[in-house]
N, C-alpha and C positions, 0 to 999 in steps of 0.2 A: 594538430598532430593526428588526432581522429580520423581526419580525413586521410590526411597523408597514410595513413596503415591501413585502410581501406581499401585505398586505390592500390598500393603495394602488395596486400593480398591478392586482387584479383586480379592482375597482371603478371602475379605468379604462378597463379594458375593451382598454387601446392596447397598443402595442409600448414598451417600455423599456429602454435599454440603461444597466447599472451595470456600472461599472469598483471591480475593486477585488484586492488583492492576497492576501485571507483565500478561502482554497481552502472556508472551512465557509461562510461568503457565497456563494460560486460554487455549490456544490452545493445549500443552500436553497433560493434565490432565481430561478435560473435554469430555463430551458425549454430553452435551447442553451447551452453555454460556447464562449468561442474564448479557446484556453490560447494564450500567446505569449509568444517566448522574446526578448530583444535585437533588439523591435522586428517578428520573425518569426511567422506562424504557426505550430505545432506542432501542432493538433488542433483542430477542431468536430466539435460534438455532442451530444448529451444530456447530463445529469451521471453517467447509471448506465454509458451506454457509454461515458465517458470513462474511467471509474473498474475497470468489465470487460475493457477492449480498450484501454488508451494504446497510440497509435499510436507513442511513444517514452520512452524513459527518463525524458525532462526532466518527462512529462506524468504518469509512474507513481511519479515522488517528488513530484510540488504534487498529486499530487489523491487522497486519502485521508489519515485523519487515525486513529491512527498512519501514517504514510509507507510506502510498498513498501518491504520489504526489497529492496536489490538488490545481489547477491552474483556473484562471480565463476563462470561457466560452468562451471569446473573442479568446483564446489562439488556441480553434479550429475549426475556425469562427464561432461559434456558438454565438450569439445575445441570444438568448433564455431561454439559460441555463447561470444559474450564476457560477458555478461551475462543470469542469470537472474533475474526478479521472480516475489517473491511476498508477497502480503500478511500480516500480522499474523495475520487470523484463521485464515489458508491453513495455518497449522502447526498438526502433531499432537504432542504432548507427551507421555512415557512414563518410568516410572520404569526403566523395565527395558531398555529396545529402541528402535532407529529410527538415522535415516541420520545423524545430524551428534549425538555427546557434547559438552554443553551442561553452562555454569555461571551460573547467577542471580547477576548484577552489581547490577541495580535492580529493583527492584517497585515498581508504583504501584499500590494498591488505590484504585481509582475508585467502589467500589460495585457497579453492575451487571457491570462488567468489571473485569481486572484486567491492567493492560501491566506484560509480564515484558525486560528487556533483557538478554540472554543473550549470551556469549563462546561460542561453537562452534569445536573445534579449525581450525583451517585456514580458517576464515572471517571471524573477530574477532565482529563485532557482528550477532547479529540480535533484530529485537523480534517479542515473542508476546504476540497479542492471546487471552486466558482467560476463561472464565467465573467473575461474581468471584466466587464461593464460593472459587474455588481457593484456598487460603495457598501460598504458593510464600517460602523468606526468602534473603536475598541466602547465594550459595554453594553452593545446593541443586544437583547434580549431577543432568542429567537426560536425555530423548535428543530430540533433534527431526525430525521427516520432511515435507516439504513435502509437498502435496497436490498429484499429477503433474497431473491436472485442472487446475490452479489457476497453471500457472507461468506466466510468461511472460517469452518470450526474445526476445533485442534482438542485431542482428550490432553489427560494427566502428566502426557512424556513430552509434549510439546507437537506432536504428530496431527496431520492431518485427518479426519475423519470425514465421510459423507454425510451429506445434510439430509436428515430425516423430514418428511409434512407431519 
C-alpha cells in the first residue's frame, strides 16, 4: 500500500497530507513529518532530520525503527544531562573492552541485520542494531560504547540540547 501512495502522489503531481500513527509510513512516504504529541507539536521536518536531530525525547523514541535507546545521563557520566539518546546502530560491540558490560537477553536475526537486546550494568535495557552475520545467543557477555559523535542529550523537559566537549 506503501508503494501504491507513492506512486499516487507523484503522479499527482499535488500536495498530500496522510495522517497516520506507523512511524515506517511517516518516514517512506513523507517529504515533511509534523510528529505530535497530546494534540501538540513536537517537531517538523524532513524524515532524515527528524531521525538525525529530534528536537525531543518524545520524537527520538516514535522515529526510528529499532527505537532510540534512551538512557539515563548518568549512563555517560554526564551529571548534567538527564537523558542521553542514542540509536541501535550508534553502538560498538566488543568481546574484550568498551564503556557499559553487557549481557544478551534477546536476539532477533532479521537476516540482513541482527537486533541484539542487552541488559548493561547500571542501565537495564539497551538494544543493538548488528550486522546480521553477527551470532550473538541469548547470555553472551559483551562490552558496549556509544559512538560520542552519535549521542544525543535531552535536559529536564524532555528537550533537545547541544552536546558540549
Amino acid at each position: 500500500m506503501r508503494i501504491e501512495l507513492a506512486q499516487l502522489h507523484r503522479s499527482l503531481g499535488s500536495t498530500m497530507i496522510y495522517v497516520t500513527h506507523d512511524q515506517v509510513e511517516a518516514m517512506t512516504l513523507a517529504d515533511q513529518i509534523v510528529v505530535m504529541n497530546g494534540g501538540r507539536i513536537e517537531q517538523i521536518g524532513p524524515p532524515m532530520e527528524l531521525y538525525d536531530r529530534p528536537a525531543s525525547e518524545f520524537v527520538a523514541a516514535f522515529i526510528g525503527s529499532p527505537k532510540m535507546n534512551l538512557l539515563p545521563g548518568r549512563s555517560i557520566g554526564r551529571q548534567d544531562v538527564r537523558t542521553a539518546g542514542i540509536r541501535p546502530e550508534h553502538i560498538r560491540v566488543d568481546g574484550s573492552s568498551g564503556q557499559w558490560h553487557a549481557r544478551t537477553e534477546v536476539v532477533e536475526t532479521l537476516g540482513a541485520d541482527t537486533i541484539a537486546y542487552m541488559s548493561a550494568e547500571g542501565i537495564d535495557s539497551v538494544t543493538v542494531r548488528l550486522p546480521g552475520h553477527m551470532r550473538l545467543k541469548v547470555g553472551d557477555k559483551l562490552f558496549l560504547t556509544p559512538e560520542p559523535a552519535n549521542l544525543h542529550l535531552f535536559d529536564e523537559r524532555g528537550q533537545r540540547i547541544e552536546a558540549r566537549a
